[in-house]
Steps between C-alpha positions, in 0.01 A plus 500: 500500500207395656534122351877460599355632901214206480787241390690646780255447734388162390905423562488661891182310539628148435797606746293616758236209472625228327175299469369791319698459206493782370763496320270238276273812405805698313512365179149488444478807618801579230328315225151742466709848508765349314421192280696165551836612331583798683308400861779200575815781471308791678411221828834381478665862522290565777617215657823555509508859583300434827726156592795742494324787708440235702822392567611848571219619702522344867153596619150468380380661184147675558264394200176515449262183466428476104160291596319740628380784322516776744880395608624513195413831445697595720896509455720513762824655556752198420299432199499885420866458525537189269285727256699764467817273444361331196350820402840689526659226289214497237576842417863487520574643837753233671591784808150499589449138492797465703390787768162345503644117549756644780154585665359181446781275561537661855890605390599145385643395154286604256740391169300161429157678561586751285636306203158257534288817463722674235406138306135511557476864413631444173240209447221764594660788303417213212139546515248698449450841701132447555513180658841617721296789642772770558 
């Protein structure tokens, strides 16, 4: 899980400081763990599952900076949160996803979130345990 928080983060990054480009760093990132066919689908999934959280979300999402060492130790309690959602889906739990995104999502529509991370948890299910890190 620890690869799909770092693409997360790289995501917040770009949205928080934009001439960071953070976002750049994802699929590179991707690539090593993952190799150049999988990397483009996994940074994609992540993608889209944060643009929707996003969009129901209305204030900030706490993350920690993934360019510094000590920071990103460190997980905070929105990322926590998108954890467990992907987590919960990944091992077939859609009512704790859901409880966990109702968190998250401040109370909002969480459908299109939901259905985003439902996609990229069967992309992860995909591959291998080891590298998933449940």
């Amino acid at each position: 899980m620890h690869c799909v928080l770092t693409i997360a983060r790289l995501q917040f990054q770009s949205f928080a400081t934009p001439e960071s480009e953070g976002w750049t760093c994802a699929l590179p990132h991707a690539d090593r763990l993952f190799g150049r066919e999988v990397a483009p689908g996994l940074v994609c999934g992540v993608q889209r599952a944060v643009q929707e959280m996003r969009l129901a979300r209305k204030s900030v999402f706490e993350f920690s900076n993934p360019g510094c060492r000590r920071c990103a130790a460190r997980i905070s309690g929105h990322e926590r949160l998108l954890l467990n959602i992907v987590r919960a889906m990944m091992c077939g739990r859609p009512q704790d996803a859901e409880a966990h995104a109702m968190l998250l999502c401040e109370g909002n529509d969480t459908s299109a979130f939901l259905a985003e991370v439902s996609s990229l948890a069967m992309g992860l299910r995909s591959l291998r345990p080891a590298v998933i890190d449940l």
